[in-house]
mmJSON file of the N, C-alpha and C atoms, coordinates in Angstrom:
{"data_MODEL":{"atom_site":{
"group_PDB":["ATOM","ATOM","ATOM","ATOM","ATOM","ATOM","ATOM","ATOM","ATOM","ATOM","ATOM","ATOM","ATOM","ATOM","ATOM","ATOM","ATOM","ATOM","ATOM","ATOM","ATOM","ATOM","ATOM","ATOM","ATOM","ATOM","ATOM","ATOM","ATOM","ATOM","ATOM","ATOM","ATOM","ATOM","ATOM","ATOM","ATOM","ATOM","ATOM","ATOM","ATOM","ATOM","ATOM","ATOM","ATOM","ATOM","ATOM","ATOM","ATOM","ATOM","ATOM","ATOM","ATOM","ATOM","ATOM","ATOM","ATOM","ATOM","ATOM","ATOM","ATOM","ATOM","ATOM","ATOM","ATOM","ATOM","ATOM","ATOM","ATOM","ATOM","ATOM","ATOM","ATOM","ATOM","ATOM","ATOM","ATOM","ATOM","ATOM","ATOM","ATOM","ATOM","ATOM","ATOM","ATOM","ATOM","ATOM","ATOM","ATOM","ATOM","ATOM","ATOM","ATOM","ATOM","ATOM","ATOM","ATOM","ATOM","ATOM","ATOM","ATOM","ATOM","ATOM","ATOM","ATOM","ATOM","ATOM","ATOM","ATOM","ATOM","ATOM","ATOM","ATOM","ATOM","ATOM","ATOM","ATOM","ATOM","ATOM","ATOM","ATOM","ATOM","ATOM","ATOM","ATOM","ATOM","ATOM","ATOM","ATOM","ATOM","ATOM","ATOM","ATOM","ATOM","ATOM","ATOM","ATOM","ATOM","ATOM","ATOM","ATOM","ATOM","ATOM","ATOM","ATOM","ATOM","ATOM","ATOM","ATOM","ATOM","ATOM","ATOM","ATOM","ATOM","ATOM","ATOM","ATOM","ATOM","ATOM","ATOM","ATOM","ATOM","ATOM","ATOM","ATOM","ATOM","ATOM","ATOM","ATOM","ATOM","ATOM","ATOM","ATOM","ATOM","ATOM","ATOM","ATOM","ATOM","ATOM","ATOM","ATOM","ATOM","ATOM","ATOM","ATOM","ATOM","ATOM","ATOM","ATOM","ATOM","ATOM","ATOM"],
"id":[1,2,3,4,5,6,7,8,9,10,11,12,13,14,15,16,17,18,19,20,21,22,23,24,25,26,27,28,29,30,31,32,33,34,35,36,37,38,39,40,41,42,43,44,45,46,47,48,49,50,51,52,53,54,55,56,57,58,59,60,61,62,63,64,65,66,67,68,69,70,71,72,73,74,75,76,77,78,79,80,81,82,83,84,85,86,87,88,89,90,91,92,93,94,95,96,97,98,99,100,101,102,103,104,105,106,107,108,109,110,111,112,113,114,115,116,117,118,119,120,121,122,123,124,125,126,127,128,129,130,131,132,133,134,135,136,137,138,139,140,141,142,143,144,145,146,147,148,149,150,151,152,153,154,155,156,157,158,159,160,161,162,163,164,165,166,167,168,169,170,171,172,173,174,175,176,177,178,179,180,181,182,183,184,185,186,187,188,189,190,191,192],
"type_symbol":["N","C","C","N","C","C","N","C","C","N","C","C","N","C","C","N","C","C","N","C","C","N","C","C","N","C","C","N","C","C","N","C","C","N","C","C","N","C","C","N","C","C","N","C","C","N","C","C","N","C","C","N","C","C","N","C","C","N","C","C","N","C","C","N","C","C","N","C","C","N","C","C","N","C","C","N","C","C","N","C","C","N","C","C","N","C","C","N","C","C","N","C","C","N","C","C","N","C","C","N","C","C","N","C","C","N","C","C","N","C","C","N","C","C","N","C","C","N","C","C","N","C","C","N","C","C","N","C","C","N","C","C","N","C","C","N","C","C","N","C","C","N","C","C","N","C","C","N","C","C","N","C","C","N","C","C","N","C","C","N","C","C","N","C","C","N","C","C","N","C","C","N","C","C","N","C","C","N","C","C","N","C","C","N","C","C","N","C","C","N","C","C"],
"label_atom_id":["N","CA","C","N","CA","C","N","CA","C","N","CA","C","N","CA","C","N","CA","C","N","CA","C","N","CA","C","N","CA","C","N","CA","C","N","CA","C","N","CA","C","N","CA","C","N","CA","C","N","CA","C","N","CA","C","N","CA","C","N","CA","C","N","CA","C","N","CA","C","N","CA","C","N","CA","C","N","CA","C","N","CA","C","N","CA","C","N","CA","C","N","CA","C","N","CA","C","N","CA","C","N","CA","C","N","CA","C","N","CA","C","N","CA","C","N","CA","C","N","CA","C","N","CA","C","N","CA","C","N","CA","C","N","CA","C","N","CA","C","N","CA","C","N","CA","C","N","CA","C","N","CA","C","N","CA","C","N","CA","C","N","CA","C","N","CA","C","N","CA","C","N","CA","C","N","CA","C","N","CA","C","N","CA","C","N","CA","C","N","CA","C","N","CA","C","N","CA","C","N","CA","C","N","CA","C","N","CA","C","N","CA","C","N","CA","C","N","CA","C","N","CA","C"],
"label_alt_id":[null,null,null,null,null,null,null,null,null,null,null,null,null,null,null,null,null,null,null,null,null,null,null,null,null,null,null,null,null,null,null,null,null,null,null,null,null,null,null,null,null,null,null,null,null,null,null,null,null,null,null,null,null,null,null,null,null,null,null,null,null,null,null,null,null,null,null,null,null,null,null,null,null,null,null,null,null,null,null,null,null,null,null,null,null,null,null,null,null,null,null,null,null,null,null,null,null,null,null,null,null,null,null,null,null,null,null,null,null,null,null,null,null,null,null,null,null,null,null,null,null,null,null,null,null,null,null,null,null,null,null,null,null,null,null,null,null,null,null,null,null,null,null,null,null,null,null,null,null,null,null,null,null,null,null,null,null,null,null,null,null,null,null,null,null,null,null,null,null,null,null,null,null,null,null,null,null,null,null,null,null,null,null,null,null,null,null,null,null,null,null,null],
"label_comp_id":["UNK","UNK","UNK","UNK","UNK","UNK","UNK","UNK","UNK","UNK","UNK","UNK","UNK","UNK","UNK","UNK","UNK","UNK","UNK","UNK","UNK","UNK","UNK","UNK","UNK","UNK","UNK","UNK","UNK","UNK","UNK","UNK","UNK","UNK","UNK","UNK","UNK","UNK","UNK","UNK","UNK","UNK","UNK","UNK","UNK","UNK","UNK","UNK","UNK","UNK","UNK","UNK","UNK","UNK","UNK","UNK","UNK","UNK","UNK","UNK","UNK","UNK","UNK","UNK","UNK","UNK","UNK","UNK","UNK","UNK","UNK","UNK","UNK","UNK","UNK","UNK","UNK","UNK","UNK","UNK","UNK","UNK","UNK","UNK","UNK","UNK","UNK","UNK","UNK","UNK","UNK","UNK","UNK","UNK","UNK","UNK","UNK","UNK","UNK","UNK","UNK","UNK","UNK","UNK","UNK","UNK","UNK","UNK","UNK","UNK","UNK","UNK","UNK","UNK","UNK","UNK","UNK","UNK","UNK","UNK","UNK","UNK","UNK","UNK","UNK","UNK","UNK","UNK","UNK","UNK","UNK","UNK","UNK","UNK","UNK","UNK","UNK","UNK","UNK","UNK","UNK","UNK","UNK","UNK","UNK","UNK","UNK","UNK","UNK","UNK","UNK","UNK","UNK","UNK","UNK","UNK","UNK","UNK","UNK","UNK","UNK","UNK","UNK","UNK","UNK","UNK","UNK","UNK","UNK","UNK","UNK","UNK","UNK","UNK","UNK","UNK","UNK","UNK","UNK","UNK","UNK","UNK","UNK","UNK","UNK","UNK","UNK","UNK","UNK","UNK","UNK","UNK"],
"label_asym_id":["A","A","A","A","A","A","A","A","A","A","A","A","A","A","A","A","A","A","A","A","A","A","A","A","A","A","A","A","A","A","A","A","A","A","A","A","A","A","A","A","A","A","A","A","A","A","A","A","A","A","A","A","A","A","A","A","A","A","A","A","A","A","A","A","A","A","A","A","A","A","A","A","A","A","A","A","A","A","A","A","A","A","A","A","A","A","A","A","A","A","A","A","A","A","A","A","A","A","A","A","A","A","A","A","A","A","A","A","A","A","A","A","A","A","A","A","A","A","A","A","A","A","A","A","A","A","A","A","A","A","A","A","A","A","A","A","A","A","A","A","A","A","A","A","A","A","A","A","A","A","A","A","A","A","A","A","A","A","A","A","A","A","A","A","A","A","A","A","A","A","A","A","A","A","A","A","A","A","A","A","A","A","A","A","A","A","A","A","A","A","A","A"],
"label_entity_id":["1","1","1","1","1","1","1","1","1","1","1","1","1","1","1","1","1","1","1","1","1","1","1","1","1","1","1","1","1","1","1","1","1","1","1","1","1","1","1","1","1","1","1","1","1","1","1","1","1","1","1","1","1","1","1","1","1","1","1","1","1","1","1","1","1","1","1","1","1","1","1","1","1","1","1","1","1","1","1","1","1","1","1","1","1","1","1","1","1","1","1","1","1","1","1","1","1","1","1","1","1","1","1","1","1","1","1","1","1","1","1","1","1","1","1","1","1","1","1","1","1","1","1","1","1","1","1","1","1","1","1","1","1","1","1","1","1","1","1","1","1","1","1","1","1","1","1","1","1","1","1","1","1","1","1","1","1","1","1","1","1","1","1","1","1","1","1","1","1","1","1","1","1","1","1","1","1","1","1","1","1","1","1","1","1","1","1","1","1","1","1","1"],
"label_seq_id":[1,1,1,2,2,2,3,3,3,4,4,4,5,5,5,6,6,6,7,7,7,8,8,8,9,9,9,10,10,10,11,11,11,12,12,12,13,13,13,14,14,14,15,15,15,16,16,16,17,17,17,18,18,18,19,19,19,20,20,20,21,21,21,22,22,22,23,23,23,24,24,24,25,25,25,26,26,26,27,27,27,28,28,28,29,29,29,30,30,30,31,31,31,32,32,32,33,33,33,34,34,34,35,35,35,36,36,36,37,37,37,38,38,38,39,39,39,40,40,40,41,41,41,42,42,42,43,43,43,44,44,44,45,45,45,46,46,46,47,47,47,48,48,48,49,49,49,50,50,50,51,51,51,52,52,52,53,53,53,54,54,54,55,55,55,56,56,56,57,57,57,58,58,58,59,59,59,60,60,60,61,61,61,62,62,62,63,63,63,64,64,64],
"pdbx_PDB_ins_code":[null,null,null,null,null,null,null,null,null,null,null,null,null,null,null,null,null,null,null,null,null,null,null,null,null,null,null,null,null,null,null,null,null,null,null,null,null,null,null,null,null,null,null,null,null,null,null,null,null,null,null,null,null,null,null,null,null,null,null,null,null,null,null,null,null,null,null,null,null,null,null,null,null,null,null,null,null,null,null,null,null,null,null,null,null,null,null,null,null,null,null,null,null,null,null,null,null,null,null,null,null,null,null,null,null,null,null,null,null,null,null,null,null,null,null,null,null,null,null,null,null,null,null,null,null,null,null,null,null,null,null,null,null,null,null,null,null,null,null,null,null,null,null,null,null,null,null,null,null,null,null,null,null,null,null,null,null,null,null,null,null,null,null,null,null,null,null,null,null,null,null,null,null,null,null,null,null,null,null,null,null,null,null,null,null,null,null,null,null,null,null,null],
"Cartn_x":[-20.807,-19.454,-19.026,-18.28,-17.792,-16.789,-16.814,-15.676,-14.186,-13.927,-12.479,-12.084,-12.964,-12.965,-12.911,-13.388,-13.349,-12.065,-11.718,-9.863,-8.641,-9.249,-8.024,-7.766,-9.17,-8.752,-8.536,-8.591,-8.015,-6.438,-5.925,-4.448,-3.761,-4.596,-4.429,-4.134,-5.373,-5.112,-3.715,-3.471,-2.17,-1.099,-1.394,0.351,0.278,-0.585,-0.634,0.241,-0.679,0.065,1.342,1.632,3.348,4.272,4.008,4.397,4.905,3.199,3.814,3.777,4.701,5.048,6.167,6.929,7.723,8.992,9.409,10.534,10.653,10.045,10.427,10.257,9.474,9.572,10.816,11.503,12.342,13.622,13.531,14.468,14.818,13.411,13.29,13.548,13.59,13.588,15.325,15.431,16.686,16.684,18.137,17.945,17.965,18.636,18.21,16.887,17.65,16.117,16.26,15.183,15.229,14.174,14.409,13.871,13.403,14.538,13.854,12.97,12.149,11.36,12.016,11.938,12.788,12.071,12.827,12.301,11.296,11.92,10.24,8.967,8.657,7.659,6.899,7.829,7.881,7.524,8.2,7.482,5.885,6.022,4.475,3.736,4.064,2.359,2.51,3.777,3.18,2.776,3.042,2.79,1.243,0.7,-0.941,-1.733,-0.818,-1.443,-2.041,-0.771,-0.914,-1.937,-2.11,-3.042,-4.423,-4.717,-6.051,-5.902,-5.611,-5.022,-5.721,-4.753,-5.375,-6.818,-7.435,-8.392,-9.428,-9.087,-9.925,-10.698,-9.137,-9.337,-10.065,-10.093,-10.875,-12.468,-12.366,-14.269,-14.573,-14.083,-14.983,-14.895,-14.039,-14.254,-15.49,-15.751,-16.877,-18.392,-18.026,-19.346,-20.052,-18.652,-19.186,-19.506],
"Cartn_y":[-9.233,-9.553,-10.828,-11.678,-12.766,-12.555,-13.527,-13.888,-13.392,-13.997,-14.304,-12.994,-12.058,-11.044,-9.577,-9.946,-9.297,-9.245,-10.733,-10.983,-10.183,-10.765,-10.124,-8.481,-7.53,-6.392,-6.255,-6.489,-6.35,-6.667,-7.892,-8.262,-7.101,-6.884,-5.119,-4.021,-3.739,-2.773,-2.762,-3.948,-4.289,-3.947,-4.626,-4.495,-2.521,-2.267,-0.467,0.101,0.015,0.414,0.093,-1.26,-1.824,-0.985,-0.758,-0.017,1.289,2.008,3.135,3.587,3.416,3.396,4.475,5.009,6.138,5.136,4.371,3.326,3.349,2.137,2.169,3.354,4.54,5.427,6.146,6.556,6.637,5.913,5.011,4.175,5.07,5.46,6.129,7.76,8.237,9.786,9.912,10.189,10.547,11.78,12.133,13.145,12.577,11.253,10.889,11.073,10.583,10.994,9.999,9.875,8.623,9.232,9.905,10.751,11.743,12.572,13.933,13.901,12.311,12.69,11.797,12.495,11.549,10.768,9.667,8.006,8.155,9.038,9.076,9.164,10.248,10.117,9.066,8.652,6.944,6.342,5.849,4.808,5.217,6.543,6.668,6.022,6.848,6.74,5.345,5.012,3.108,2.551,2.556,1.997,2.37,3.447,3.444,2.89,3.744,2.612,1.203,0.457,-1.103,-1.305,-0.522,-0.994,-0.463,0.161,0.766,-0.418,-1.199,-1.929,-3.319,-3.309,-5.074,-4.912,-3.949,-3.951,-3.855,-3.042,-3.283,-4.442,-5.174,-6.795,-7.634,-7.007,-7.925,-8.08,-6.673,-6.284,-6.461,-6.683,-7.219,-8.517,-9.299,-10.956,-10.985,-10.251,-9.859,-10.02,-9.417,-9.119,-9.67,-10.779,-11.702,-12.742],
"Cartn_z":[2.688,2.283,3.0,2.472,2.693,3.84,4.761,5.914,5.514,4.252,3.517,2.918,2.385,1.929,2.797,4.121,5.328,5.829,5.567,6.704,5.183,3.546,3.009,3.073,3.451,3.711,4.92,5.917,7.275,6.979,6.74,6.335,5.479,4.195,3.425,4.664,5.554,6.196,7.359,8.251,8.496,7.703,6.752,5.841,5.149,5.208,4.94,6.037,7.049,8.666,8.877,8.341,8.631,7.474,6.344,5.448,5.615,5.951,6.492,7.417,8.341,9.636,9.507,10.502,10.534,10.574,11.054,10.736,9.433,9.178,7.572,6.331,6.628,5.816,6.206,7.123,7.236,6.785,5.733,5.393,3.895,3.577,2.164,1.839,3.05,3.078,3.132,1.704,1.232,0.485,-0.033,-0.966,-2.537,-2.075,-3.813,-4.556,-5.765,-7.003,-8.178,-8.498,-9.659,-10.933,-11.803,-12.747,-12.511,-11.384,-11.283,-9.873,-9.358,-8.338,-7.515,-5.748,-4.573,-4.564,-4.059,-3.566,-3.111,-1.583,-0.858,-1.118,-2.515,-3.194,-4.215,-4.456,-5.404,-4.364,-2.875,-2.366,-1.904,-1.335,-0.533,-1.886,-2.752,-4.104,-4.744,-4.807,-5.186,-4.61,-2.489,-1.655,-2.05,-2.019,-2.081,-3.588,-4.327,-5.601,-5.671,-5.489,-5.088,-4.018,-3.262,-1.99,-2.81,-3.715,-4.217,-5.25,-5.896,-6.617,-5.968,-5.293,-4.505,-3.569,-3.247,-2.931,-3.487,-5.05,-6.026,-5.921,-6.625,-6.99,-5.708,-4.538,-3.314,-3.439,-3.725,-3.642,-4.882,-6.036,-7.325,-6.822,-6.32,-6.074,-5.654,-4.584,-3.704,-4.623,-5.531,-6.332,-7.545,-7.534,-8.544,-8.292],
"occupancy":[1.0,1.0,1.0,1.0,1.0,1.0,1.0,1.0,1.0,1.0,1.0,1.0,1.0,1.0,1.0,1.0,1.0,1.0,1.0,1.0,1.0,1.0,1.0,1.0,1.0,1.0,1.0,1.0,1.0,1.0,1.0,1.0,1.0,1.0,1.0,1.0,1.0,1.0,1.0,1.0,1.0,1.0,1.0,1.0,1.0,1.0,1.0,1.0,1.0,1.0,1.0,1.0,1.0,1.0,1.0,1.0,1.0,1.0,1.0,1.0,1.0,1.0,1.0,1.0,1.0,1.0,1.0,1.0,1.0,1.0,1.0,1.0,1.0,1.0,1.0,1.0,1.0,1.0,1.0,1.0,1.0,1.0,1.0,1.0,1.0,1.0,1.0,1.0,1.0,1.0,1.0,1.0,1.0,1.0,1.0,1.0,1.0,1.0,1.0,1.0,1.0,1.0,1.0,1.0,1.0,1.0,1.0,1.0,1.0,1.0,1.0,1.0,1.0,1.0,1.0,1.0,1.0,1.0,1.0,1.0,1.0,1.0,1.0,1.0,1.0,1.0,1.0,1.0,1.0,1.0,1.0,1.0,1.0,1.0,1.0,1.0,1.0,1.0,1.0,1.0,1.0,1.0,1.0,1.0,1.0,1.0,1.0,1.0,1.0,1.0,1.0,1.0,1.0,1.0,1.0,1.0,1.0,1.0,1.0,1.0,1.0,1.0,1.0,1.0,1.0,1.0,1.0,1.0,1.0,1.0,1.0,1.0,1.0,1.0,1.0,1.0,1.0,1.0,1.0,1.0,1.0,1.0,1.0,1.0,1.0,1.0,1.0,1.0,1.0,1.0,1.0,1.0],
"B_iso_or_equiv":[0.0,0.0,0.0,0.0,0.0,0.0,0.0,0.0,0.0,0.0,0.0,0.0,0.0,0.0,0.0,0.0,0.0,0.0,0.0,0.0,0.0,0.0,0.0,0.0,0.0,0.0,0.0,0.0,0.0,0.0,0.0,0.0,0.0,0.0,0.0,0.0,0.0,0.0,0.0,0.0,0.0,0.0,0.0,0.0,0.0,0.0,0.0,0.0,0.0,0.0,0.0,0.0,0.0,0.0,0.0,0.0,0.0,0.0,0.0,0.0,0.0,0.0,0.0,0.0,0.0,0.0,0.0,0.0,0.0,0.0,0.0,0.0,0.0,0.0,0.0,0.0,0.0,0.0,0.0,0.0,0.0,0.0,0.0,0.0,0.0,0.0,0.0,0.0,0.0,0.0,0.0,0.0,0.0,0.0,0.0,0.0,0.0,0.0,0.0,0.0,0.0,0.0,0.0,0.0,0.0,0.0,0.0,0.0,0.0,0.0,0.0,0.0,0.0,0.0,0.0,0.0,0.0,0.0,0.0,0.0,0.0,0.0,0.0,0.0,0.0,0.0,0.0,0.0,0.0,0.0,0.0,0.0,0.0,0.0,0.0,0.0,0.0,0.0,0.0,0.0,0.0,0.0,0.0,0.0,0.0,0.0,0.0,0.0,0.0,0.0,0.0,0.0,0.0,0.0,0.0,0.0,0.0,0.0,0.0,0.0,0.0,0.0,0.0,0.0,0.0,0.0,0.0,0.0,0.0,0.0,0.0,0.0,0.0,0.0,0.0,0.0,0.0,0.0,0.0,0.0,0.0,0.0,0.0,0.0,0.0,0.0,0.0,0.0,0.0,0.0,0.0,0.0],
"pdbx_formal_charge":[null,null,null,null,null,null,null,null,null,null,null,null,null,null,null,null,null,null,null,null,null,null,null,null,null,null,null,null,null,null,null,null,null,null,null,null,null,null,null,null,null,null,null,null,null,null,null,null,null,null,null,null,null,null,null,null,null,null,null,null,null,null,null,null,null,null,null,null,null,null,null,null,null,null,null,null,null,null,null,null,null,null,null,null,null,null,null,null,null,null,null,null,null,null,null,null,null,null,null,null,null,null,null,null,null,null,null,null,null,null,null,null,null,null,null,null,null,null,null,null,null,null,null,null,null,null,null,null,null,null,null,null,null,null,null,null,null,null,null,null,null,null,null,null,null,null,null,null,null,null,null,null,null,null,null,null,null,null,null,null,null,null,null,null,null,null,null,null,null,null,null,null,null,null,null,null,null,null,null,null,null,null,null,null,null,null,null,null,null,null,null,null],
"auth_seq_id":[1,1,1,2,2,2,3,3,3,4,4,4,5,5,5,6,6,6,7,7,7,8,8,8,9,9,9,10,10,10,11,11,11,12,12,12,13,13,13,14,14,14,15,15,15,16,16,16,17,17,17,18,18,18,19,19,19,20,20,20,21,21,21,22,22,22,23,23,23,24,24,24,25,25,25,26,26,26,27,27,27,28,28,28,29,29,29,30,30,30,31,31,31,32,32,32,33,33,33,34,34,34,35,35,35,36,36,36,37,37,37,38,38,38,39,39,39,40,40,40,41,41,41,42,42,42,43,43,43,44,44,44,45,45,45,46,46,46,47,47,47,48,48,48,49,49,49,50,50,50,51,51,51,52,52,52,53,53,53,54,54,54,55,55,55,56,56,56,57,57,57,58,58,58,59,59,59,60,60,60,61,61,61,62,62,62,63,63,63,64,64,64],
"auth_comp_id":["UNK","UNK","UNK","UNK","UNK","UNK","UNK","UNK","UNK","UNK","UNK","UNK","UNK","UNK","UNK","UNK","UNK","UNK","UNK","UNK","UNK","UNK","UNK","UNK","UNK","UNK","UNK","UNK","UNK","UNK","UNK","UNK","UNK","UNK","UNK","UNK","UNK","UNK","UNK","UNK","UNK","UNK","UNK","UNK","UNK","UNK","UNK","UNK","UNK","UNK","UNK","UNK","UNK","UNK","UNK","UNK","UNK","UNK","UNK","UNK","UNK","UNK","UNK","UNK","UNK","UNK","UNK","UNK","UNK","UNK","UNK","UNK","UNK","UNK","UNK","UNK","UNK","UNK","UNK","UNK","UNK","UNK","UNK","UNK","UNK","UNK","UNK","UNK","UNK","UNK","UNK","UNK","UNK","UNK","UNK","UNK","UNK","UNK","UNK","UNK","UNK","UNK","UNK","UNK","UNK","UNK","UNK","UNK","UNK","UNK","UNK","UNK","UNK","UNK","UNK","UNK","UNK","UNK","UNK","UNK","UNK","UNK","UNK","UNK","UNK","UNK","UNK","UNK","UNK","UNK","UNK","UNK","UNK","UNK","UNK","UNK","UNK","UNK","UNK","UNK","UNK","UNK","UNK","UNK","UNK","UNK","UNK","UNK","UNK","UNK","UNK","UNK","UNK","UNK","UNK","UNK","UNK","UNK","UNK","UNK","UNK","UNK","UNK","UNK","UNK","UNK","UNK","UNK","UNK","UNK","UNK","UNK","UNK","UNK","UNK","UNK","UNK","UNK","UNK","UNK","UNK","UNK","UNK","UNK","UNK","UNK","UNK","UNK","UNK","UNK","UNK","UNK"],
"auth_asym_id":["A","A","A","A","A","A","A","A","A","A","A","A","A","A","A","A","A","A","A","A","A","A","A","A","A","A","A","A","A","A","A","A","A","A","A","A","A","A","A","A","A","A","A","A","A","A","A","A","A","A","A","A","A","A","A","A","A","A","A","A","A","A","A","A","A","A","A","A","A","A","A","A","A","A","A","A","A","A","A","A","A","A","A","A","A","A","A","A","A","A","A","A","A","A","A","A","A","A","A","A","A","A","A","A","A","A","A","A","A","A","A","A","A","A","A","A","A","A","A","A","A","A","A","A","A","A","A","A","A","A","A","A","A","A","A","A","A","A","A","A","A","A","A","A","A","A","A","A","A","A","A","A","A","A","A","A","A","A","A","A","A","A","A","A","A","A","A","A","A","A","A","A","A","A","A","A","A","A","A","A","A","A","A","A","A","A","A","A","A","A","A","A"],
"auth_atom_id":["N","CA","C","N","CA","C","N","CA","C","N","CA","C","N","CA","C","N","CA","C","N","CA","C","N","CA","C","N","CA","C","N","CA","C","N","CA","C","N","CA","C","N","CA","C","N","CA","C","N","CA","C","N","CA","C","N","CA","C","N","CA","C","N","CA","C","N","CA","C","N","CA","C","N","CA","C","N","CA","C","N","CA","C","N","CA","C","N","CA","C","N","CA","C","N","CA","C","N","CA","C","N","CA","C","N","CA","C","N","CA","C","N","CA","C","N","CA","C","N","CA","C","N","CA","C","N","CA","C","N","CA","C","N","CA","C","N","CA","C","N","CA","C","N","CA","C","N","CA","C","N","CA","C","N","CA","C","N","CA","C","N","CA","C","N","CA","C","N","CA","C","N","CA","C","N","CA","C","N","CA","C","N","CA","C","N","CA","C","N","CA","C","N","CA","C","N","CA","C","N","CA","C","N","CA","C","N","CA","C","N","CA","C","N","CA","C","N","CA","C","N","CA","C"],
"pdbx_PDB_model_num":[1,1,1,1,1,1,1,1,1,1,1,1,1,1,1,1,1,1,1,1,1,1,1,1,1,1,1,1,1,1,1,1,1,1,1,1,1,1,1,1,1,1,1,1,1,1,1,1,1,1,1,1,1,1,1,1,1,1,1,1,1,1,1,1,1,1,1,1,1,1,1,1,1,1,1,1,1,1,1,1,1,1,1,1,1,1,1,1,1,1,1,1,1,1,1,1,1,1,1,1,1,1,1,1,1,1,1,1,1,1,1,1,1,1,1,1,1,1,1,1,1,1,1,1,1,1,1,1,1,1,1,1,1,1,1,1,1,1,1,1,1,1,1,1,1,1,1,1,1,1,1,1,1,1,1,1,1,1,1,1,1,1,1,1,1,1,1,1,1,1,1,1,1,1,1,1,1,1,1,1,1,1,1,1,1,1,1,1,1,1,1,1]
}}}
């Protein structure tokens, strides 16, 4: 694996950790709801989506 491809998932794995951190999830743990499901659950699973998402896109760079 490439140098560059090494540092964009390390920077990925940082910004995961900064994400979800107990600070800022704590910003989201409400009782609101936005179609029935709380925030909190909307942010954790997009927060990981997007991160399965952009890492995808790292390691096919990787492989082509």
């Amino acid at each position: 694996m490439k140098k560059r491809h090494q540092q964009k998932l390390v920077v990925l794995t940082v910004f995961l950790f900064l994400t979800l951190n107990i600070p800022l999830l704590l910003l989201f743990d409400s009782s609101e709801a936005f179609i029935g499901i709380p925030i909190f659950y909307i942010y954790i699973f997009s927060i990981w989506a997007c991160s399965i998402l952009v890492s995808l896109f790292i390691v096919n760079r990787y492989y082509e």
